[in-house]
TORDODREN-486526 format. One record per atom (N, C-alpha, C): residue number from 1; residue in three letters; chain; atom name; z, x, y. Coordinates in Angstrom, 3 decimals. Layout:
REM TORDODREN-486526
LOTI, NUM, ALA, A, CA, Z, X, Y $
...
This chain:
REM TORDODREN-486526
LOTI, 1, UNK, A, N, 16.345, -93.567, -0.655 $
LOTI, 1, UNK, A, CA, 15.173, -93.321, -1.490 $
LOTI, 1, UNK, A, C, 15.570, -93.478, -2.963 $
LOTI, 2, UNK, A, N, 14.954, -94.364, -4.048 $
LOTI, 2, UNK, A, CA, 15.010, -94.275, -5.153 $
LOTI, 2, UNK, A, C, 15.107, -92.617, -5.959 $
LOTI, 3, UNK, A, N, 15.762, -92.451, -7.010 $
LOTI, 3, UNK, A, CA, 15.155, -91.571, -7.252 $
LOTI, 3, UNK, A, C, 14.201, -92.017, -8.595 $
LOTI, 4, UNK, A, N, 13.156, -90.584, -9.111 $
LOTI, 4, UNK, A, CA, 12.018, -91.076, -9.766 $
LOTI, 4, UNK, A, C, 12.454, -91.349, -11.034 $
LOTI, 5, UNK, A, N, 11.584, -91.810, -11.515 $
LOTI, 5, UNK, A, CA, 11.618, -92.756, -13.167 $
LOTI, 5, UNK, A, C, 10.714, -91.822, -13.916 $
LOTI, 6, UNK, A, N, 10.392, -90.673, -13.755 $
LOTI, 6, UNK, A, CA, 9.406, -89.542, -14.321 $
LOTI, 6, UNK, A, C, 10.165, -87.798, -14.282 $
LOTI, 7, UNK, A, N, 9.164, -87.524, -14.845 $
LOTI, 7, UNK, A, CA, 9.849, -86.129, -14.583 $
LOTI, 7, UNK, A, C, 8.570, -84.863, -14.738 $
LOTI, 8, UNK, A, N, 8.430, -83.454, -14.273 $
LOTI, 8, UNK, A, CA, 6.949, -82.762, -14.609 $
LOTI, 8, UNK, A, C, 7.477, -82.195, -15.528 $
LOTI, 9, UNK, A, N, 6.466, -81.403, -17.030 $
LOTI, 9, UNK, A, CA, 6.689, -80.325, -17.355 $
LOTI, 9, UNK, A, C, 5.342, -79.153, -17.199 $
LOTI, 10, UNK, A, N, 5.885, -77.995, -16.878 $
LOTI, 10, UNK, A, CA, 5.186, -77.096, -16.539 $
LOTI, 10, UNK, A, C, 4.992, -75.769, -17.540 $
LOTI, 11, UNK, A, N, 3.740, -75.615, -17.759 $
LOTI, 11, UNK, A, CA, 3.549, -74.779, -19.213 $
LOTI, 11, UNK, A, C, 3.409, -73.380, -17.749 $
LOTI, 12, UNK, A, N, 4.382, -72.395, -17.957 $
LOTI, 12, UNK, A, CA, 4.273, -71.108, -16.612 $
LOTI, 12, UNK, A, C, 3.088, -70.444, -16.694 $
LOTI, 13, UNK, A, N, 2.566, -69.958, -18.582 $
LOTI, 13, UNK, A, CA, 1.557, -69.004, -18.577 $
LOTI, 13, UNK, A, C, 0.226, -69.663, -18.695 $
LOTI, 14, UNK, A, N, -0.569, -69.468, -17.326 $
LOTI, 14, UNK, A, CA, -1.843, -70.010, -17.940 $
LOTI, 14, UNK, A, C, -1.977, -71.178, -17.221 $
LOTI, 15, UNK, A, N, -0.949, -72.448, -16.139 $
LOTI, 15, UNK, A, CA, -0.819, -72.975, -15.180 $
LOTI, 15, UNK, A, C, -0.501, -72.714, -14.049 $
LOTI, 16, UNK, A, N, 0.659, -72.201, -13.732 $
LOTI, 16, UNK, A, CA, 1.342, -72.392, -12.271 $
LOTI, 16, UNK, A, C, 1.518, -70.466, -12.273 $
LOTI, 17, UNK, A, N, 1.349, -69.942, -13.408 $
LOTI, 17, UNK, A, CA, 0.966, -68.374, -13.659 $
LOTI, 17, UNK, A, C, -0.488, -67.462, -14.040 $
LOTI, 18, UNK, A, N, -1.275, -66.959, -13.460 $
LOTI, 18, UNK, A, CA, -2.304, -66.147, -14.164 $
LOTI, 18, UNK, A, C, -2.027, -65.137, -14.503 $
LOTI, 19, UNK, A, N, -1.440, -64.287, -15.316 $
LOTI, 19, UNK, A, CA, -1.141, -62.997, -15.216 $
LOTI, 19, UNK, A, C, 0.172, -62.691, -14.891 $
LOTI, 20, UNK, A, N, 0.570, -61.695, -13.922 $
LOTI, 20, UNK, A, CA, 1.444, -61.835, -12.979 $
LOTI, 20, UNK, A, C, 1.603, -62.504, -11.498 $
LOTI, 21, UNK, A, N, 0.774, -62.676, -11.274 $
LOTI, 21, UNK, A, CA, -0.066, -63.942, -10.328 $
LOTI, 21, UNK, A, C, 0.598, -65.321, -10.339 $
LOTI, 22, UNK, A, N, 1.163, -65.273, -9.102 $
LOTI, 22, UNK, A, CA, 1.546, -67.743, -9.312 $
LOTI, 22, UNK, A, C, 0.195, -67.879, -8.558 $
LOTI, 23, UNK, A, N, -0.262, -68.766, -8.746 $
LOTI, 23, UNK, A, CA, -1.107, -69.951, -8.510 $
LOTI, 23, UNK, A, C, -0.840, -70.333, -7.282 $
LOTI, 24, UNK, A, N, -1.503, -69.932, -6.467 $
LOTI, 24, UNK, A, CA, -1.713, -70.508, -5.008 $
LOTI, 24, UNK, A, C, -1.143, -71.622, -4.690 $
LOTI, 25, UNK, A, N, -1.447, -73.068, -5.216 $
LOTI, 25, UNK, A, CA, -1.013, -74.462, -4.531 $
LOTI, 25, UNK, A, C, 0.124, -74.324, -5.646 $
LOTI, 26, UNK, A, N, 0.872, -73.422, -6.578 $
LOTI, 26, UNK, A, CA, 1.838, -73.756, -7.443 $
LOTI, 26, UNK, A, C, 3.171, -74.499, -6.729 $
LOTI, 27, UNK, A, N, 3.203, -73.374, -5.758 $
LOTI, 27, UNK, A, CA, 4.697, -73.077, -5.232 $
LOTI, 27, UNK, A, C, 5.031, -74.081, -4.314 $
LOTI, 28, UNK, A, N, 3.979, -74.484, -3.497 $
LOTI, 28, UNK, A, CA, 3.987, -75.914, -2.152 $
LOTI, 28, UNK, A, C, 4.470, -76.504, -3.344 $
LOTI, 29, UNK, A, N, 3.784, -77.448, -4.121 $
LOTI, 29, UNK, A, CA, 3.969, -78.222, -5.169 $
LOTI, 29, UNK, A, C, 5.226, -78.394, -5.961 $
LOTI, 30, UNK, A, N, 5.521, -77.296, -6.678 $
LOTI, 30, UNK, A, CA, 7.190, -77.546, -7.423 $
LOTI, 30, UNK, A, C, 7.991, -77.451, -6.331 $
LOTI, 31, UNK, A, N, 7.907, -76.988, -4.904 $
LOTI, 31, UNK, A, CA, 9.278, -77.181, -3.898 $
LOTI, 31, UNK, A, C, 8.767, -78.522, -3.750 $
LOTI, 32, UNK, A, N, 8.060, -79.212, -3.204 $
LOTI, 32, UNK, A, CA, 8.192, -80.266, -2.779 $
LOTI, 32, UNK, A, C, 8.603, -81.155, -4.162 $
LOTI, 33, UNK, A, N, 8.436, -81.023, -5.247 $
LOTI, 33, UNK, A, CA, 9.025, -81.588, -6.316 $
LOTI, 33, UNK, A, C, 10.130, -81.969, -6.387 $
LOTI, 34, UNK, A, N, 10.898, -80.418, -5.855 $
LOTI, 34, UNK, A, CA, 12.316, -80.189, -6.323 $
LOTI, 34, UNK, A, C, 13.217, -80.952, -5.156 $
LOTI, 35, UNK, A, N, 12.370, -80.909, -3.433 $
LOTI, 35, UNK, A, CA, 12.862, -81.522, -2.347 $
LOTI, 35, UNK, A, C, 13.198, -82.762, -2.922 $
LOTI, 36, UNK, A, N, 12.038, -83.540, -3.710 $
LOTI, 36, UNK, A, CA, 11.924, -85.305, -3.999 $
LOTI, 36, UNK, A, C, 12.964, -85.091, -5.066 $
LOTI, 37, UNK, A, N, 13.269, -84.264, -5.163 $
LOTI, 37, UNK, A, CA, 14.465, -84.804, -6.814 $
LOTI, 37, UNK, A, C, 13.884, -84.889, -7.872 $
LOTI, 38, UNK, A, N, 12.363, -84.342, -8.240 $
LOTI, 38, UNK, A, CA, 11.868, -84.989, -9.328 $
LOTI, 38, UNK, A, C, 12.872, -83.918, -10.405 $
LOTI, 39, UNK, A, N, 12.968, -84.337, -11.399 $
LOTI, 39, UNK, A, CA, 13.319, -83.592, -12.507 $
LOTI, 39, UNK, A, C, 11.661, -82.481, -12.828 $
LOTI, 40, UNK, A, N, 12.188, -81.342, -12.510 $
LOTI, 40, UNK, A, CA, 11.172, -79.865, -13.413 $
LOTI, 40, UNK, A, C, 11.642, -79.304, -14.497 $
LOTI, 41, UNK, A, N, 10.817, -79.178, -15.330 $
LOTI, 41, UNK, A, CA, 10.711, -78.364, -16.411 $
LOTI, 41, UNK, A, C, 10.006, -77.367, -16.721 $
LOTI, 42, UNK, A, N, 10.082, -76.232, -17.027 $
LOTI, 42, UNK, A, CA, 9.156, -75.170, -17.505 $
LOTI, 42, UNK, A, C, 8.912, -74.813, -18.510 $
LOTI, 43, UNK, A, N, 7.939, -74.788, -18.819 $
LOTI, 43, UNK, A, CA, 7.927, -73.917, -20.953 $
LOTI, 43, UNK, A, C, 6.963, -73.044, -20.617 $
LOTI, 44, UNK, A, N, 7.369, -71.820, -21.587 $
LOTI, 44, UNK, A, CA, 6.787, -70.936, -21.676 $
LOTI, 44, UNK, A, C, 6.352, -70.608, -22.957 $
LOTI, 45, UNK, A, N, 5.303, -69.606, -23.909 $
LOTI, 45, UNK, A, CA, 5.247, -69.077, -25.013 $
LOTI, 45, UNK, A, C, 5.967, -67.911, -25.212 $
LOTI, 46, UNK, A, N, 6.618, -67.236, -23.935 $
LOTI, 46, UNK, A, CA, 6.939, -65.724, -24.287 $
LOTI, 46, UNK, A, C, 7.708, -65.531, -24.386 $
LOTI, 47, UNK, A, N, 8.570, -64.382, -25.095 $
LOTI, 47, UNK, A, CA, 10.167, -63.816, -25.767 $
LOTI, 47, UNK, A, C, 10.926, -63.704, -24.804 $
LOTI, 48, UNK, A, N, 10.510, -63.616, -23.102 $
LOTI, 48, UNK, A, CA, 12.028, -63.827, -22.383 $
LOTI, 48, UNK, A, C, 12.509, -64.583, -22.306 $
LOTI, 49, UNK, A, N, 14.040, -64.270, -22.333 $
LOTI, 49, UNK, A, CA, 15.120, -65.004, -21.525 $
LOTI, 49, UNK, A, C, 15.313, -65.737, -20.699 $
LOTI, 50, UNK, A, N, 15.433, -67.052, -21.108 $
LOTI, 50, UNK, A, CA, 15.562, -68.123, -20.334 $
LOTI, 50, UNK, A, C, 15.933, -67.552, -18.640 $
LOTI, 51, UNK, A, N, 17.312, -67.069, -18.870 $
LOTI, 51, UNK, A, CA, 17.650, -66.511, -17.939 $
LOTI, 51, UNK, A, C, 17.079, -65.760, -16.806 $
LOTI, 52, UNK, A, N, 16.290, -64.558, -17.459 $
LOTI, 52, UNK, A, CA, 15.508, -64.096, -17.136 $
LOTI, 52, UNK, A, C, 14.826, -64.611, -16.377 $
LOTI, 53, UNK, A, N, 13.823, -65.832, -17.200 $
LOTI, 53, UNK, A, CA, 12.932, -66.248, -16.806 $
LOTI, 53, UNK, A, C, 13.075, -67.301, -15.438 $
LOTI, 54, UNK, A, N, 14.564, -67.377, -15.681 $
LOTI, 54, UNK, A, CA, 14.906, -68.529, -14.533 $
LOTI, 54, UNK, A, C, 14.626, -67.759, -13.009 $
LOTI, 55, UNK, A, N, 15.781, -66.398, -13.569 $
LOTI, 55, UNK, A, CA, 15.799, -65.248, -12.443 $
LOTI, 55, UNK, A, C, 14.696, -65.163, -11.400 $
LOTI, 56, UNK, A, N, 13.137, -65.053, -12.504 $
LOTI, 56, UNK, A, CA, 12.085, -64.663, -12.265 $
LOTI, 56, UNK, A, C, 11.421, -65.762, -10.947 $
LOTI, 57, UNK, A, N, 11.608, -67.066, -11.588 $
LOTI, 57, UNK, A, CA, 10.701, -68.279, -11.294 $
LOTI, 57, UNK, A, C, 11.416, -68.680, -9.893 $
LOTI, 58, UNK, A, N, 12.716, -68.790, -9.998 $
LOTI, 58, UNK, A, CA, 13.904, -68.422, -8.203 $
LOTI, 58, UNK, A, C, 13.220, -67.852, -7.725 $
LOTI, 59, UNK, A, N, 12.998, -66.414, -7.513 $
LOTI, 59, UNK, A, CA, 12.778, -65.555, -6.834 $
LOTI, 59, UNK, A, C, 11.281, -65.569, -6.107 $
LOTI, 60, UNK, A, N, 10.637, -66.283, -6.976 $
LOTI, 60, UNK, A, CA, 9.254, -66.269, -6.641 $
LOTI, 60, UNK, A, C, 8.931, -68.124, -5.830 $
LOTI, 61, UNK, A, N, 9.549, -68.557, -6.564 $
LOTI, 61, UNK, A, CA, 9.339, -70.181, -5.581 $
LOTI, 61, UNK, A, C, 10.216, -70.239, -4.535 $
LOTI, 62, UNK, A, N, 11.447, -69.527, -4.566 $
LOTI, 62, UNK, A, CA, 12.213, -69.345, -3.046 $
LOTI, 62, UNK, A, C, 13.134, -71.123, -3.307 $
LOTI, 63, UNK, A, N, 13.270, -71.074, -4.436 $
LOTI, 63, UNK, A, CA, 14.232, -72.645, -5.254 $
LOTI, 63, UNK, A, C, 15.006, -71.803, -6.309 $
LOTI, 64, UNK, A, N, 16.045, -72.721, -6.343 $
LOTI, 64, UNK, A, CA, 17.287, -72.089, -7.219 $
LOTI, 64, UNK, A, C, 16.120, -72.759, -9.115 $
LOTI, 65, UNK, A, N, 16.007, -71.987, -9.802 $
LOTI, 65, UNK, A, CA, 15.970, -72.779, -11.079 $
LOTI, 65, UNK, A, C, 17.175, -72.192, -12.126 $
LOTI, 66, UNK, A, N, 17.185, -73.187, -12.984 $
LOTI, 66, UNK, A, CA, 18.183, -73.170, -13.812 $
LOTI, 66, UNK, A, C, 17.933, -72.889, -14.774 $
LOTI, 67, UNK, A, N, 18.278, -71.852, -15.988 $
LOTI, 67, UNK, A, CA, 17.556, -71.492, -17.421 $
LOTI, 67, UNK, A, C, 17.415, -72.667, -18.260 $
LOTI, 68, UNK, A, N, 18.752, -73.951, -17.995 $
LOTI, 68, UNK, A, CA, 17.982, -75.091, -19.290 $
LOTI, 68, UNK, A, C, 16.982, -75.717, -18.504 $
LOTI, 69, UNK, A, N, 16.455, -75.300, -17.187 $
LOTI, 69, UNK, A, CA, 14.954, -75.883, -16.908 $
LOTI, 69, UNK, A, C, 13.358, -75.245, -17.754 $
C-alpha cells in the first residue's frame, strides 16, 4: 500500500470534542486514520500540556498519541 501524500489536522475543542464529550463518529474515524498511516494532528486552544493532552486523547481513542501530535 502506498503511503498517503496528505495528512488531517484536528481542532479537539469544538470538533472531535463537545465539552467533555468525543464525538460519536470521532473515534471510528482517527483509528482508522491512524490504521492507514495517515499522518494526525491535533490543535487545541487550551493551556494543557501537550503531554497531558496526549495522555488524555490515548486513553480515550484506545491509540497511542504522541504530544508533538
Amino acid at each position: 500500500m502506498k503511503p498517503p501524500n496528505f495528512a488531517c489536522f484536528f481542532d479537539i475543542d469544538g470538533v472531535i470534542t463537545q465539552g467533555p464529550n468525543f464525538i460519536a463518529v470521532a473515534k471510528p474515524a482517527i483509528q482508522a486514520l491512524i490504521q492507514l498511516k495517515v499522518p494526525v494532528v491535533f490543535v487545541s486552544n487550551t493551556c494543557m500540556l501537550e503531554s497531558d493532552k496526549a495522555k488524555q486523547l490515548s486513553a480515550v481513542l484506545g491509540v497511542t498519541i504522541h504530544p508533538e501530535q
